[in-house]
N, C-alpha and C positions, 0 to 999 in steps of 0.2 A: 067015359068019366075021366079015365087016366086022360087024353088028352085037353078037356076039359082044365084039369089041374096044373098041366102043363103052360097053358094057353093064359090061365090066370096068374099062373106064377111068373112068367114073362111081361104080361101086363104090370106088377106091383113092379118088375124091376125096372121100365122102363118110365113107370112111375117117379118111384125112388131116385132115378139120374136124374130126370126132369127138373123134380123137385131141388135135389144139389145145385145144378148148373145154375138156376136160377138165384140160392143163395149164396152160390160161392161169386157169383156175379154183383150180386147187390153189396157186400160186403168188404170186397176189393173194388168194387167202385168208390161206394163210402167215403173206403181207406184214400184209395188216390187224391179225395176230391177234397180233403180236409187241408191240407199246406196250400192250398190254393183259394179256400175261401176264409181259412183264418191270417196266411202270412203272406198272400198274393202270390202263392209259391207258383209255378208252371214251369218246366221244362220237362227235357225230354224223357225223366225217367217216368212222372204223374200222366203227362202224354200219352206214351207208353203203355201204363199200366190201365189207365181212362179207355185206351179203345178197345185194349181187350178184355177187361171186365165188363165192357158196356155192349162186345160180340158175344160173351156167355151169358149174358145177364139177355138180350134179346135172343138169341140161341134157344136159350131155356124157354119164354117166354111164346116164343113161335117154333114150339118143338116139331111139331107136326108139319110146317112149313118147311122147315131145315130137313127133316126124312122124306118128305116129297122131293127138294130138290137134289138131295145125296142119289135116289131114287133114280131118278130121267137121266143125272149124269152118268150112273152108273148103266146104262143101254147105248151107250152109243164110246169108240173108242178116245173119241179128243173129250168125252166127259172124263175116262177110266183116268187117261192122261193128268188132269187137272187134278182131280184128286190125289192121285200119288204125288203130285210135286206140291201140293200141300201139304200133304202128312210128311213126304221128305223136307221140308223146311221148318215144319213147326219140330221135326225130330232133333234135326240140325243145331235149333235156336235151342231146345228144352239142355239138351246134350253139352254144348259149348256153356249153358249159363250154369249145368252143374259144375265143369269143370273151374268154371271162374271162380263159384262159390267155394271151393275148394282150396282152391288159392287164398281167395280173401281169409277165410278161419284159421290157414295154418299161418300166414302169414301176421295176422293181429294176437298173434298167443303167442309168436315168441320171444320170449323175454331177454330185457337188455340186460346187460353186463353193468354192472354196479359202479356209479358216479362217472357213467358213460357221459358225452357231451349232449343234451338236449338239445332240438331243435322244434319249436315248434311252429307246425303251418300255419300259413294266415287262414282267416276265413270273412265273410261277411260283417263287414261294421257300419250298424247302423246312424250314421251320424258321427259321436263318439262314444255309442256304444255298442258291446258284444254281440253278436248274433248267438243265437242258444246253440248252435251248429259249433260257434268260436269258443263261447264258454263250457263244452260239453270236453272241446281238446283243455281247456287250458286248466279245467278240474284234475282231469287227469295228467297235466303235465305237473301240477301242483303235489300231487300226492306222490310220483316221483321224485320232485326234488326237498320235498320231506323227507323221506326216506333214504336222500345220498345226497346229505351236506355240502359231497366236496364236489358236486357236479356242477359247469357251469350250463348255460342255458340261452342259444339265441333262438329271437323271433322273432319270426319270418315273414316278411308281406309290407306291400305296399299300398298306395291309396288309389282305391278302386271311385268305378263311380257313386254317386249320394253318401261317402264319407266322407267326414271332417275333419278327421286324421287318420293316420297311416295305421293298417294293422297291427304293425309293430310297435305304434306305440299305444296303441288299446291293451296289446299285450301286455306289454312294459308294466303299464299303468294299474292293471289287472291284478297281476303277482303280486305288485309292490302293494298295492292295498290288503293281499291278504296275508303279507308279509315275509315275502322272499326279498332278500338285502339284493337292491340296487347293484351293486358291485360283481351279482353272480348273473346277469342280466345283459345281453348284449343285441342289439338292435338291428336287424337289416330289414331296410324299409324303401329297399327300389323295386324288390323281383313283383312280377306280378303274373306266373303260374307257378306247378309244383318243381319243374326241372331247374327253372331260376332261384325259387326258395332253396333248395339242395344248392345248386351251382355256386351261386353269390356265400350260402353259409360255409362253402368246403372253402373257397378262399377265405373268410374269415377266419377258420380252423386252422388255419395253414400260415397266413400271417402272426397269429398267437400260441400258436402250437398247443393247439388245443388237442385230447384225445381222438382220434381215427374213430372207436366204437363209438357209433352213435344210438342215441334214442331217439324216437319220432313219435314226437306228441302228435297228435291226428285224429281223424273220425276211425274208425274200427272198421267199415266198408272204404276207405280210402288207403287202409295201412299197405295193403300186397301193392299198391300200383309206384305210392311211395318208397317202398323198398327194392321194389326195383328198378328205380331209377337211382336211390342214393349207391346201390351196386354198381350201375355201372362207372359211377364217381369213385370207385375205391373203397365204401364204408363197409365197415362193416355192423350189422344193421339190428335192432332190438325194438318192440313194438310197445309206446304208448300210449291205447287206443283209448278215445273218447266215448265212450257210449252213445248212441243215437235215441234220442226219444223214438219211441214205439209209432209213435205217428206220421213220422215224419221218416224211417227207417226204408221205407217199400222202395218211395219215391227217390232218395236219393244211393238204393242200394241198386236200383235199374238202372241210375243214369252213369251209376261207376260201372255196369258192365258194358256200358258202348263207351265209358271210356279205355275201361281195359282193352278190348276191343280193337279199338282204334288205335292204341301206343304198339300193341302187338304188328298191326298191318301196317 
């Protein structure tokens, strides 16, 4: 009877994970697959996030297939092998992306110093208008420079492909209609990544003698990678992060950690 119990209570739990894997697959599928069928979003972070919710999500679905073949590798020593150098790699990946995560959150909370020089990143313009990516930074660059009158503010970026005009001046254009005066507004509109944005604004800072502390308007999963490159320009650096819609959050928070990543290697 006691083993009986035993025997049944291992059943519900392998129940129970089944049952998860299954929904945590469908769910973070879902999530991935949403910027892609509403905004024709694809890169590598939805990519990314699509194969492997789409390996838990059939994982789950063919449970019994997956314990059969964990099973036969586990009898023979080039299976034992195979296995460990999967759980070694997915430890690897799990481990490095909490580390990164860690960086991004201390890095997006800390706060600039009061009528520091804004700067904020280009993003996405659609024609000649904002991407929600662009206006999520430039909301938040907005209540910033509500808040420190005497700050001035350049922004950054150039003209990418299927836009109309220059990021910078979607930005320009942005502010000024929701009423930050022209005059505190300064426009760099060649760079076309994040080291050029910083790069091209430190010499505008530097020809107008503008303040060294700066702020970085930006997405909120973009702030750490930003800040560490305006450091090794000299700045020194305060976060104002854009919030990310919900939806669109996963996929471009996976693709900043192969960008982190990659600035690091």
């Amino acid at each position: 009877m006691k083993i009986y119990k035993i025997r049944k209570a291992g059943f519900w739990k392998l129940r129970i994970i089944h049952i998860l894997t299954i929904l945590i697959g469908a769910v973070f599928f879902i999530w991935f697959s949403i910027p892609l069928f509403t905004h024709r979003i694809l890169n590598i972070g939805n990519l990314t996030g699509l194969v492997v919710s789409g390996i838990l999500l059939l994982g789950g679905i063919f449970y019994k297939n997956f314990q059969q073949g964990i099973f036969y590798l586990q009898k023979n020593f080039l299976g034992k092998c195979v296995i460990g150098i999967v759980i070694a790699v997915i430890s690897v990946v799990v481990i490095t992306a909490i580390i990164e995560t860690v960086f991004i959150v201390k890095a997006s909370i800390k706060k600039p110093k009061e009528n520091a020089t804004l700067i904020v990143l280009g993003c996405k313009v659609y024609g000649e208008h904002a991407s929600r990516s662009l206006r999520e930074r430039l909301d938040a660059a907005l209540i910033y420079l509500e808040e420190n009158p005497d700050s001035q503010c350049i922004v950054s970026g150039g003209m990418g492909e299927g836009e109309k005009i220059s990021e910078a001046e979607c930005m320009y254009r942005y502010l000024i209609k929701k009423g930050i005066h022209s005059s505190r507004i300064i426009k760099e509109d060649k760079s076309t990544s994040t080291r050029e944005n910083l790069r091209f604004s430190k010499k505008i800072i530097e020809e107008r003698g503008l303040s060294k502390n700066i702020a970085i308007a930006t997405s909120d999963y973009h702030q750490y990678r930003a800040s560490k490159i305006a450091k090794t320009l000299g700045f020194s650096v305060g976060a104002v992060p854009g919030h990310t819609a919900w939806w669109l959050f996963p996929t471009f928070y996976v693709r900043e950690l192969y960008g982190i990543l990659y600035q690091v290697l």
